[in-house]
N, CA, C and O atoms as CSV, one atom per row, in Angstrom:
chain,resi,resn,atom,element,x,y,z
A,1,UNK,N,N,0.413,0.843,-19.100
A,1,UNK,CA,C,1.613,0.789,-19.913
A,1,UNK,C,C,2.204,-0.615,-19.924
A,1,UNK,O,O,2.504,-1.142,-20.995
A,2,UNK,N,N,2.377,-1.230,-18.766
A,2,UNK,CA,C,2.874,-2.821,-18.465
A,2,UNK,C,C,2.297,-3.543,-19.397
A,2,UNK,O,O,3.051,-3.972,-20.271
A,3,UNK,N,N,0.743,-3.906,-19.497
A,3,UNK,CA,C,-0.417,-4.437,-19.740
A,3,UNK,C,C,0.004,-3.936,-21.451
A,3,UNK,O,O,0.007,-4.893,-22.226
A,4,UNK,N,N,0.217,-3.094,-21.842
A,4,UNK,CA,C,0.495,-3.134,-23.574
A,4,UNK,C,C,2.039,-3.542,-23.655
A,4,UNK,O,O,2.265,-4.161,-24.695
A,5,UNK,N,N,2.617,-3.452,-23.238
A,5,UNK,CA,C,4.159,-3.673,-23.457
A,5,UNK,C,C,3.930,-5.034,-23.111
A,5,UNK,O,O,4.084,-5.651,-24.164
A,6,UNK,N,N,3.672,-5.760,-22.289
A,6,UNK,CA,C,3.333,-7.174,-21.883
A,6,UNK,C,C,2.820,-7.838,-23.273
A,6,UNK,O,O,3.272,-8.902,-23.697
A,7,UNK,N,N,1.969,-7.189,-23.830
A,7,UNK,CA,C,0.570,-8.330,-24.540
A,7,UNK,C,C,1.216,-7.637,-25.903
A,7,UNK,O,O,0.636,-7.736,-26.984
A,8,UNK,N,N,2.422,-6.955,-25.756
A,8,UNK,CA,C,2.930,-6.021,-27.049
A,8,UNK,C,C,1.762,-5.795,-27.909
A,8,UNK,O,O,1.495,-6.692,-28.708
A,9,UNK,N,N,1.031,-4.764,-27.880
A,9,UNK,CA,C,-0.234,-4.144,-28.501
A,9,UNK,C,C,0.317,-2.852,-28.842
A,9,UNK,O,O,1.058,-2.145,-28.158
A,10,UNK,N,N,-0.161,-2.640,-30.018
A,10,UNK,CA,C,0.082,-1.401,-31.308
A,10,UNK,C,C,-0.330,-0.056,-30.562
A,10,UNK,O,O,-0.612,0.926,-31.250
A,11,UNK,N,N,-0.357,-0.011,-29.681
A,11,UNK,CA,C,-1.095,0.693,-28.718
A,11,UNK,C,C,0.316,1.793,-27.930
A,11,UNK,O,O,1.256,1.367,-27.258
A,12,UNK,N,N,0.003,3.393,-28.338
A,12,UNK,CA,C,0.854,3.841,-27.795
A,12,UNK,C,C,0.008,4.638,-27.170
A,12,UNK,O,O,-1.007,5.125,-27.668
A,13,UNK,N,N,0.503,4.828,-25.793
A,13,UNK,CA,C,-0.256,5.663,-24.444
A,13,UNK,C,C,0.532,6.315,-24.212
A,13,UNK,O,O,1.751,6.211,-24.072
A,14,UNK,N,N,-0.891,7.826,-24.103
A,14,UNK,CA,C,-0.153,9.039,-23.831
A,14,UNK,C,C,-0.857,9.508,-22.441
A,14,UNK,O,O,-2.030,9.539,-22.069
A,15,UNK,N,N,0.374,9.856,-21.845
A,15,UNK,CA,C,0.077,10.178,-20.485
A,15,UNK,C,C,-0.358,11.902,-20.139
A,15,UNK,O,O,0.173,12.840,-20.734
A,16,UNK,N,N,-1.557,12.084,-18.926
A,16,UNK,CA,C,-1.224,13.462,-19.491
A,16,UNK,C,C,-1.842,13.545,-17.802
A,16,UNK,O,O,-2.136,12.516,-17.193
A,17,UNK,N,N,-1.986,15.046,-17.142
A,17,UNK,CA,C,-2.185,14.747,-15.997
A,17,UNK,C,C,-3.337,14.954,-15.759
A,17,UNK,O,O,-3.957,15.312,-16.761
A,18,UNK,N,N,-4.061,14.871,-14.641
A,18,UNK,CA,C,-5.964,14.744,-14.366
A,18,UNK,C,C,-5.628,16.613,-13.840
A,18,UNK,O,O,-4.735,17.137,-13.174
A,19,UNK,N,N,-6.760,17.105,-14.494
A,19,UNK,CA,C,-7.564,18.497,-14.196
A,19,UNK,C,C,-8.481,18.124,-13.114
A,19,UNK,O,O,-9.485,17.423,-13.238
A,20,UNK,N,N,-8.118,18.562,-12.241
A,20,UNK,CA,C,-9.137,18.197,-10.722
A,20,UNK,C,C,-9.961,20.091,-10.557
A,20,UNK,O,O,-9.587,21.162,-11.035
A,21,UNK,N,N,-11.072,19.758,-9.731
A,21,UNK,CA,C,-11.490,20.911,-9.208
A,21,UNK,C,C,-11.046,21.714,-8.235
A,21,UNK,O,O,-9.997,21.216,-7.828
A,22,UNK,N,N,-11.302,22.733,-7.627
A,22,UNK,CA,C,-10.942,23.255,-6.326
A,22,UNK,C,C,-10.945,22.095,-5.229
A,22,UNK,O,O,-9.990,21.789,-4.516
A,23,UNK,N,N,-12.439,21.409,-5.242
A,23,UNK,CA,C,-12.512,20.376,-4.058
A,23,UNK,C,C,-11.479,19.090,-3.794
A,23,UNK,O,O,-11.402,18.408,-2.772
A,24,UNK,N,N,-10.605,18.951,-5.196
A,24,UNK,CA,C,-9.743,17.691,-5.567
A,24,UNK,C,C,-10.196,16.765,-6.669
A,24,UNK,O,O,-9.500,16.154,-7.480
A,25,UNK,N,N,-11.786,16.795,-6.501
A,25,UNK,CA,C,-12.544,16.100,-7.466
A,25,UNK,C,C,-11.943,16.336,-9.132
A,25,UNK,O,O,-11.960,17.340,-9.843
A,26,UNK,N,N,-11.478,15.095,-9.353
A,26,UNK,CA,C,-10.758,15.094,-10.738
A,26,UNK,C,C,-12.408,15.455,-12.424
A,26,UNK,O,O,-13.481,14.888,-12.628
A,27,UNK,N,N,-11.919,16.244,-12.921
A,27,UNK,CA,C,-12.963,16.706,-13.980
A,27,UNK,C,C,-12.887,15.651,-14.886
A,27,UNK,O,O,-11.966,15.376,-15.655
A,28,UNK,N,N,-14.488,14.811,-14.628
A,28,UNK,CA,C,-14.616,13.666,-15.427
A,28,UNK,C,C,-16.249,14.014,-16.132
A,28,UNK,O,O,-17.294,14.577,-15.806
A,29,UNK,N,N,-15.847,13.505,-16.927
A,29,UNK,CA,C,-17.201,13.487,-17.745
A,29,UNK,C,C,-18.386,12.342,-17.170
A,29,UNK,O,O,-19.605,12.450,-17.304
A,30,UNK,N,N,-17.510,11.037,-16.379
A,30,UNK,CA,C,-18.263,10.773,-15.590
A,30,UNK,C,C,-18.470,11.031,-13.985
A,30,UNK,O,O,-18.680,10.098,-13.211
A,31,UNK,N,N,-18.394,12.300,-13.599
A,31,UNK,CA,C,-18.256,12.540,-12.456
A,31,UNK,C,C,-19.433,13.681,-12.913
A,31,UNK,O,O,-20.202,13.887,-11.975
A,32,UNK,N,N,-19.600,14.088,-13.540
A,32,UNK,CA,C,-20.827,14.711,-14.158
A,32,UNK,C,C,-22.138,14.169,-13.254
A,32,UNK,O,O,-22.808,14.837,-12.466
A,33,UNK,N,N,-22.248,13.187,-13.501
A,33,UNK,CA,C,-23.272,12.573,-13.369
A,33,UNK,C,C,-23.634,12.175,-11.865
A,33,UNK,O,O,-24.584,11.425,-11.640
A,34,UNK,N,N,-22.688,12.809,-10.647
A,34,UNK,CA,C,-22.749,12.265,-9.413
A,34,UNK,C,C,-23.501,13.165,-8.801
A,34,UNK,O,O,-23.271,14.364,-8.961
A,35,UNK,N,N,-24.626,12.670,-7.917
A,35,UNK,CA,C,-25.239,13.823,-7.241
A,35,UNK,C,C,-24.416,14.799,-6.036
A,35,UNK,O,O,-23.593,14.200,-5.343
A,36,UNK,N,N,-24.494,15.338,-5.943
A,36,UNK,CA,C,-23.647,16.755,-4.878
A,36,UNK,C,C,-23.530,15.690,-3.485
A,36,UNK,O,O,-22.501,15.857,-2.829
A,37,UNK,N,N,-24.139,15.011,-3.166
A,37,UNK,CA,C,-23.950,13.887,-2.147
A,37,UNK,C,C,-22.744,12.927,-2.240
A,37,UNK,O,O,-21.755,12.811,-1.517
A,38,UNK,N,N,-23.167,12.217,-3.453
A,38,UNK,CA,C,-22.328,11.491,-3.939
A,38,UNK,C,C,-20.308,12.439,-4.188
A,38,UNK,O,O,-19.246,12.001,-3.747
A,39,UNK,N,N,-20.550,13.829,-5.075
A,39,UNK,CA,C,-19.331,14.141,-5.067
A,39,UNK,C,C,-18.802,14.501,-3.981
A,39,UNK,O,O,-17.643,14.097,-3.892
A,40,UNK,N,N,-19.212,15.183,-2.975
A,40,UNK,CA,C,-19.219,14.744,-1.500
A,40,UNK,C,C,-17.963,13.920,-0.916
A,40,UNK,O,O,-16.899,14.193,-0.360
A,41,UNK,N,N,-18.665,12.741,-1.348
A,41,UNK,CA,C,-17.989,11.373,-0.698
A,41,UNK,C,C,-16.942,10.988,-1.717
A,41,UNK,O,O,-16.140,10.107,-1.408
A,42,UNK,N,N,-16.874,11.569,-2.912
A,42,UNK,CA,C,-15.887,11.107,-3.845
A,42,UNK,C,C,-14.760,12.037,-3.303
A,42,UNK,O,O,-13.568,11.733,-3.272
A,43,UNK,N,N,-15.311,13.232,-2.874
A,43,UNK,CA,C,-13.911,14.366,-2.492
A,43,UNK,C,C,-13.346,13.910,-1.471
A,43,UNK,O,O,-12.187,14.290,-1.303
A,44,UNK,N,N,-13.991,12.871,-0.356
A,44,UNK,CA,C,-13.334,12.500,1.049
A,44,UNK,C,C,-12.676,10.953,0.726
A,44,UNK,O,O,-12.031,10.424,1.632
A,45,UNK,N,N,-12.826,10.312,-0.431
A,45,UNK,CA,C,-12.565,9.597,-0.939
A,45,UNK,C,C,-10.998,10.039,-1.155
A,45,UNK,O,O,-10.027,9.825,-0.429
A,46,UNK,N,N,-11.082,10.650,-2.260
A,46,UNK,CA,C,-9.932,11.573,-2.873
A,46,UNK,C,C,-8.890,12.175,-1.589
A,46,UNK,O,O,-7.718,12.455,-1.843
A,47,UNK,N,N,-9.362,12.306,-0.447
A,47,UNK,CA,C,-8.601,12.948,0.438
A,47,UNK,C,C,-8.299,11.850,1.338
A,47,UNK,O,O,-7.373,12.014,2.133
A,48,UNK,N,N,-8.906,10.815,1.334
A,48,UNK,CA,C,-8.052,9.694,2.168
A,48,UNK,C,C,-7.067,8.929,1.357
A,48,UNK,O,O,-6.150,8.240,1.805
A,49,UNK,N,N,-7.455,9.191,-0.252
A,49,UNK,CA,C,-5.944,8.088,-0.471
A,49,UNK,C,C,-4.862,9.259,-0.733
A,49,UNK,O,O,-3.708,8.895,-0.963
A,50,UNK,N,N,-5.121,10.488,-0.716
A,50,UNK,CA,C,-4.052,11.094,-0.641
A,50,UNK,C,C,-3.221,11.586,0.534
A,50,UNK,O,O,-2.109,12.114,0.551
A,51,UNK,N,N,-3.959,11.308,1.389
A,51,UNK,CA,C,-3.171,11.011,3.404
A,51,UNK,C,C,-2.724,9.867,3.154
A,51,UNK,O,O,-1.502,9.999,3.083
A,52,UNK,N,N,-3.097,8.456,2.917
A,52,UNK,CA,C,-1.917,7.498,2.727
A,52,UNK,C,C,-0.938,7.649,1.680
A,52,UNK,O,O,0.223,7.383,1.992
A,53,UNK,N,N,-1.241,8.127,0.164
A,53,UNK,CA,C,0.042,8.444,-0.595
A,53,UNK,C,C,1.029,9.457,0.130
A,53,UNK,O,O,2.101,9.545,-0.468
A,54,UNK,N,N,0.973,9.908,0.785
A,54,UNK,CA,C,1.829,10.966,1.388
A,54,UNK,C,C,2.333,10.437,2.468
A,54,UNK,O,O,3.364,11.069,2.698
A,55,UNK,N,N,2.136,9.391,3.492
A,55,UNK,CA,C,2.669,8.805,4.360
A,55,UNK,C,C,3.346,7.913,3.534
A,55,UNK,O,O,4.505,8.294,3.698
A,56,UNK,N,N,3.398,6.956,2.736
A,56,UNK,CA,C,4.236,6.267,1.880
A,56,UNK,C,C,4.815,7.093,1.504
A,56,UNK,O,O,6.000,6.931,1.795
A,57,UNK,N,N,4.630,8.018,0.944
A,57,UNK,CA,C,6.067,8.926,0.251
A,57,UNK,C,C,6.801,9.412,1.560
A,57,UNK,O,O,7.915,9.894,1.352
A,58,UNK,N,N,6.455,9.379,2.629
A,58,UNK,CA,C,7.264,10.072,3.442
A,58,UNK,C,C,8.228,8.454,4.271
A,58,UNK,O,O,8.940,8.429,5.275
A,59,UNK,N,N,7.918,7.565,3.530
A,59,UNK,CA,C,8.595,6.025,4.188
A,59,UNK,C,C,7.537,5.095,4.582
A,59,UNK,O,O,7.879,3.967,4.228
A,60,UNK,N,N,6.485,5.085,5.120
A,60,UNK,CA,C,5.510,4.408,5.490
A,60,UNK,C,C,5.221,3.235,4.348
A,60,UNK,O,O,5.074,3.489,3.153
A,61,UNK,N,N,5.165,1.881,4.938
A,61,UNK,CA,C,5.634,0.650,3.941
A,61,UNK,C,C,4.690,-0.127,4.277
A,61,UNK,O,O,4.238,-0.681,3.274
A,62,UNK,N,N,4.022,-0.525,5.496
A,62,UNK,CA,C,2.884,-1.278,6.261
A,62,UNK,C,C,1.837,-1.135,5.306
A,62,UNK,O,O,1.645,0.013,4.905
A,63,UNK,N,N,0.992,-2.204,4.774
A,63,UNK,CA,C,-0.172,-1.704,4.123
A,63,UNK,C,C,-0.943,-1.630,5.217
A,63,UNK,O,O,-1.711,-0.671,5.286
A,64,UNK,N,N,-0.925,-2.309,5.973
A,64,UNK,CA,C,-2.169,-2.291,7.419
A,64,UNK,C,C,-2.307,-0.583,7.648
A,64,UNK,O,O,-3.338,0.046,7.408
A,65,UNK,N,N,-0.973,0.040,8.191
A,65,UNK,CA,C,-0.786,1.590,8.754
A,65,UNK,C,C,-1.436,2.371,7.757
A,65,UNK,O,O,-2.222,3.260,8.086
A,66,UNK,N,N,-1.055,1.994,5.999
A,66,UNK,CA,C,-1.453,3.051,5.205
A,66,UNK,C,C,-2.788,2.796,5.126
A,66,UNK,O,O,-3.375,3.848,4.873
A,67,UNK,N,N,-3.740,1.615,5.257
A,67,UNK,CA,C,-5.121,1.773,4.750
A,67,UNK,C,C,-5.705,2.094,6.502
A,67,UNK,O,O,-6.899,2.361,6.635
A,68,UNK,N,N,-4.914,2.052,7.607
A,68,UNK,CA,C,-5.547,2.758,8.366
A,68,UNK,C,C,-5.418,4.798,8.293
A,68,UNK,O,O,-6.330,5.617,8.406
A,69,UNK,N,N,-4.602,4.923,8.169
A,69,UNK,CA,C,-4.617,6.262,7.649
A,69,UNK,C,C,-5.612,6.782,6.412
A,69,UNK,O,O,-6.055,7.910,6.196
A,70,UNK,N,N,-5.788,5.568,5.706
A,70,UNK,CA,C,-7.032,6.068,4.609
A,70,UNK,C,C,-8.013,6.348,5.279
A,70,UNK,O,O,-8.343,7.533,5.337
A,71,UNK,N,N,-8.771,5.355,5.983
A,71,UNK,CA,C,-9.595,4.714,6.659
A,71,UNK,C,C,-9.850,5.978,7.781
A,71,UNK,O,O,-10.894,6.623,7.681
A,72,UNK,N,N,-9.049,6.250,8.652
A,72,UNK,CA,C,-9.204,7.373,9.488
A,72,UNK,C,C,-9.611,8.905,9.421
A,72,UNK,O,O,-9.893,9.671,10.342
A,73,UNK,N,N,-9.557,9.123,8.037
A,73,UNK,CA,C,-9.789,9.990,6.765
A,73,UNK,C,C,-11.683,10.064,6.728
A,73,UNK,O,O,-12.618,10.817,6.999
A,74,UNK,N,N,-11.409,8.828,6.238
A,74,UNK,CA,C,-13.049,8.466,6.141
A,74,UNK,C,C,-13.871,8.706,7.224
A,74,UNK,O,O,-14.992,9.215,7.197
A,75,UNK,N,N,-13.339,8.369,8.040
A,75,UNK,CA,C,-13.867,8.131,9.170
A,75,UNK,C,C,-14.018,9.644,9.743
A,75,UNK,O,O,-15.137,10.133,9.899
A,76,UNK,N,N,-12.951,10.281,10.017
A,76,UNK,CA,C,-13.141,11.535,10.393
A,76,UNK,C,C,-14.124,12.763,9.715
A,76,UNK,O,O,-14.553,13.793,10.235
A,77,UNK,N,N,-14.238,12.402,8.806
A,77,UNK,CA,C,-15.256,13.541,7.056
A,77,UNK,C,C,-16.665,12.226,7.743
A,77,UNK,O,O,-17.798,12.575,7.410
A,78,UNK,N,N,-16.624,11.191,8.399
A,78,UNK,CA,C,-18.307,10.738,7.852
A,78,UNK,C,C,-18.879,10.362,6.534
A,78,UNK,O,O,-19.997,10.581,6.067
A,79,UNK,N,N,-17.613,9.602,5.932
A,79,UNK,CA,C,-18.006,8.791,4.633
A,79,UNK,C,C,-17.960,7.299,4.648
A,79,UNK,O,O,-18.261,6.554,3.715
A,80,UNK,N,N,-17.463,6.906,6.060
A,80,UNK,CA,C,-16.962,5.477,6.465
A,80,UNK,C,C,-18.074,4.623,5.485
A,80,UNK,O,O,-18.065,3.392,5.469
């Protein structure tokens, strides 16, 4: 939105929200294409930045703390 309002482009964006699966895995047409391994690691992916969005929403301001909380995520699932 910045990026068109910035460069003022004829360009109106419509926001709408992501359809995810049971696993979290957001329904992409390119997520299609990931082997069951791969979506795997996209779902533990998906679940570590949403342990740091949730510590920031709860006050957490440190980027060091929040990408260790990602990171610990990873680490714990075996996607490090």
């Amino acid at each position: 939105k910045n990026f068109v309002k910035d460069l003022n482009l004829p360009v109106r964006i419509n926001m709408v929200p992501i359809h995810r699966e049971a696993s979290g895995l957001a329904m992409s047409s390119r997520n299609k294409y990931l082997s069951s391994e791969e979506k795997d690691k996209a779902v533990v992916l998906y679940r570590s930045l949403q342990s740091a969005a949730k510590a920031y929403e709860c006050g957490e301001r440190r980027s060091r703390a929040l990408r260790q909380i990602a990171s610990n995520v990873l680490q714990s699932e075996g996607s490090a």
